[in-house]
C-alpha positions as CSV (number, residue, x, y, z in Angstrom):
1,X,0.0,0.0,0.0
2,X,1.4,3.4,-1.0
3,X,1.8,5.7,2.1
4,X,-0.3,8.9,1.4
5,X,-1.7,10.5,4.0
6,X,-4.8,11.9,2.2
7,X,-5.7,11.1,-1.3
8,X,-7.6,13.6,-3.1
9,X,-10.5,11.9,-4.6
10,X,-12.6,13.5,-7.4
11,X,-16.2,13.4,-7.8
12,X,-15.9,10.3,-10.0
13,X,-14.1,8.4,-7.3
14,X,-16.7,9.5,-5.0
15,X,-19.3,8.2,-6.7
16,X,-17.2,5.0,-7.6
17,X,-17.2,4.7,-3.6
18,X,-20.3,5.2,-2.8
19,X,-22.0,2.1,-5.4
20,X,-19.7,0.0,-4.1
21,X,-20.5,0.8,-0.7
22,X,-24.0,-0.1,-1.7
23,X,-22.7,-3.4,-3.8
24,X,-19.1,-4.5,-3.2
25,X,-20.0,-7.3,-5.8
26,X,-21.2,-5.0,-9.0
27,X,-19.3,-5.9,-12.2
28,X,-16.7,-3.4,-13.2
29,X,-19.2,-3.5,-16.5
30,X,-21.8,-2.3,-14.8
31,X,-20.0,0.2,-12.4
32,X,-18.9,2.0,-15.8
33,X,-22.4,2.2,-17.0
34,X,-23.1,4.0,-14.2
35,X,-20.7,6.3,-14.2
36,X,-20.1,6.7,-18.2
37,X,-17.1,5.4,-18.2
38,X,-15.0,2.5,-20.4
39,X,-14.7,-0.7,-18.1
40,X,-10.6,0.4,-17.9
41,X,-10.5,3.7,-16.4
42,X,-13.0,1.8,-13.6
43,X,-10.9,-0.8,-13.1
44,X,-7.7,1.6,-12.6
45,X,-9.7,3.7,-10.4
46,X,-10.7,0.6,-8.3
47,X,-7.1,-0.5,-8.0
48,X,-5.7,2.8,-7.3
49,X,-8.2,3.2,-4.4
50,X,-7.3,-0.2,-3.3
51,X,-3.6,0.1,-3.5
52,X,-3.6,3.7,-1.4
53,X,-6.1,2.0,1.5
54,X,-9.1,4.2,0.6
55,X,-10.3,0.7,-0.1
56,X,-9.2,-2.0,2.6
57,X,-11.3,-4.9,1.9
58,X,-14.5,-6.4,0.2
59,X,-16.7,-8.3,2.9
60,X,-20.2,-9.8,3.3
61,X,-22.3,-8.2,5.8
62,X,-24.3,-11.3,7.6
63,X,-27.5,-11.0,9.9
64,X,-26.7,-11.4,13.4
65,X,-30.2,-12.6,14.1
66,X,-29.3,-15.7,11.7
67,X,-26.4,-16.5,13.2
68,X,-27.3,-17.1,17.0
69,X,-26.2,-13.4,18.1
70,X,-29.3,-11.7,18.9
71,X,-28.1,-9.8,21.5
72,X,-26.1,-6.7,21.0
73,X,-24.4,-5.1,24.0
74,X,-22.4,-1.7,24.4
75,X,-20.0,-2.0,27.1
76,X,-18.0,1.3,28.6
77,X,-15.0,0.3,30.4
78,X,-12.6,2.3,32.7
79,X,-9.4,1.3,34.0
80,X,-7.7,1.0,36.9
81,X,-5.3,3.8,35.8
82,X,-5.1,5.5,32.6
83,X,-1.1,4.9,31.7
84,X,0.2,3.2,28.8
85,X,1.1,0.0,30.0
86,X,-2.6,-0.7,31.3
87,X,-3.5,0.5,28.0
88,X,-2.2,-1.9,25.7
89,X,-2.2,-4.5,28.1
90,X,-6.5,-3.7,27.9
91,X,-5.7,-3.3,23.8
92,X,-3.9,-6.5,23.1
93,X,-5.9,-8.8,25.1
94,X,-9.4,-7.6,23.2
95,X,-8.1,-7.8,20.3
96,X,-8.2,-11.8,20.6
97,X,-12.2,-11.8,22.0
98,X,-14.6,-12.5,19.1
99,X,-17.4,-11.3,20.6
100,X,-16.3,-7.9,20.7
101,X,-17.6,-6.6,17.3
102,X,-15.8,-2.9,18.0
103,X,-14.0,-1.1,19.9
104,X,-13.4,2.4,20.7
105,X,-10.7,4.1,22.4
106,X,-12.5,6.9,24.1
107,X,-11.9,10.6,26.2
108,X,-14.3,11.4,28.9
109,X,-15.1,9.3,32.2
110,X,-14.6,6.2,30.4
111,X,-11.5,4.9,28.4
112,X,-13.6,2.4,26.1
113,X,-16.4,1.6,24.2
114,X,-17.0,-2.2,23.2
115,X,-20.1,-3.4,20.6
116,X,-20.5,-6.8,21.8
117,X,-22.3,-9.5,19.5
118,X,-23.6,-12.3,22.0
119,X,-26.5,-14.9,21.7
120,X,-28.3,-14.0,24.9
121,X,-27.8,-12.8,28.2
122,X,-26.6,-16.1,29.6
123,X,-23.6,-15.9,27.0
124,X,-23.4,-12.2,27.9
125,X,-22.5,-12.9,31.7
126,X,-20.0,-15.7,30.4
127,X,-18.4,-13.0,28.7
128,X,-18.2,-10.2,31.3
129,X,-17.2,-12.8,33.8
130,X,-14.6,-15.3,32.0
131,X,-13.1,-13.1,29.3
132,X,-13.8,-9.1,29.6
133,X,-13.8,-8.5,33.6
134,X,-10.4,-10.5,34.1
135,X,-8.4,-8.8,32.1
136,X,-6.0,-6.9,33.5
137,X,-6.0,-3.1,35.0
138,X,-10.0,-3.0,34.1
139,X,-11.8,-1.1,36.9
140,X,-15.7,-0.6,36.2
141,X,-17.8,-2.1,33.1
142,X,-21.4,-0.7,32.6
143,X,-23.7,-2.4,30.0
144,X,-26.2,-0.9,28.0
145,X,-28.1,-3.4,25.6
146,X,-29.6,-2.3,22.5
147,X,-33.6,-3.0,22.5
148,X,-33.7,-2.8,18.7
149,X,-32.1,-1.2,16.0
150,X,-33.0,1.7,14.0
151,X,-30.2,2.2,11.9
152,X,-27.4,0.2,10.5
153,X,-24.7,0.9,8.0
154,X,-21.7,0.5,7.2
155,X,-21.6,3.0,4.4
156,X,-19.6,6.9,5.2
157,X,-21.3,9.8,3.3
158,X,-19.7,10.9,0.1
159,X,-19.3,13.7,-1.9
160,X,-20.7,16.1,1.2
């Protein structure tokens, strides 16, 4: 991946960016429709953005409620003591828990922000107990749990 900083996009890249967001899995035929383009000049655009990280990776998004996690939880955490070590002692160790969907380094009275992807609340305490609470340095976690969701995407606004 090149190293640039920030890449200047243009509007056609924009809009590139924003069908794809839409449909990772459009045909570089049909991308050029849209944007009156040859197929070549799309598929050098989608390479460019992919080789300077605009791009990082295709994926499939899946439904949580098909796949035995039904219950989403938002967990602030606050350490012990805010110092470096504690800190990616806290970072290393969540990095290696699947359930944890996100995670957010935050400022303010707490130093993190999990999205936590769990079946139920049975699995929930599992996880609090067995994997979150014992890691090391972590001082107070407060749960929230979403009741349902009203918006959900994983597409940023272009061309604003």
């Amino acid at each position: 991946m090149e190293n640039i900083s920030f890449l200047k996009l243009d509007q056609l890249d924009l809009k590139l960016l924003d069908l794809l967001q839409r449909d990772a899995k459009m045909k570089h035929k049909e991308l050029a429709a849209e944007l009156n383009l040859t197929v070549t000049p799309v598929y050098e655009r989608i390479k460019r953005l992919e080789r300077t990280g605009v791009i990082q990776k295709y994926v499939a998004l899946l439904d949580r409620n098909k796949i035995d996690r039904e219950l989403i939880a938002f967990c602030m955490v606050k350490l012990e003591k805010h110092s470096l070590p504690n800190l990616k002692v806290f970072e290393e160790k969540i990095l290696n828990i699947p359930e944890i969907m996100e995670c957010f380094h935050l400022a303010g009275e707490y130093d993190y922000i999990l999205k936590v992807a769990v079946k139920d609340m049975n699995a929930y305490q599992e996880f609090t107990v067995k994997k979150l609470s014992v890691i090391e340095g972590v001082a107070i976690i407060h749960s929230s749990f979403a009741m349902s969701v009203l918006k959900s995407t994983t597409a940023y606004p272009l061309g604003e």
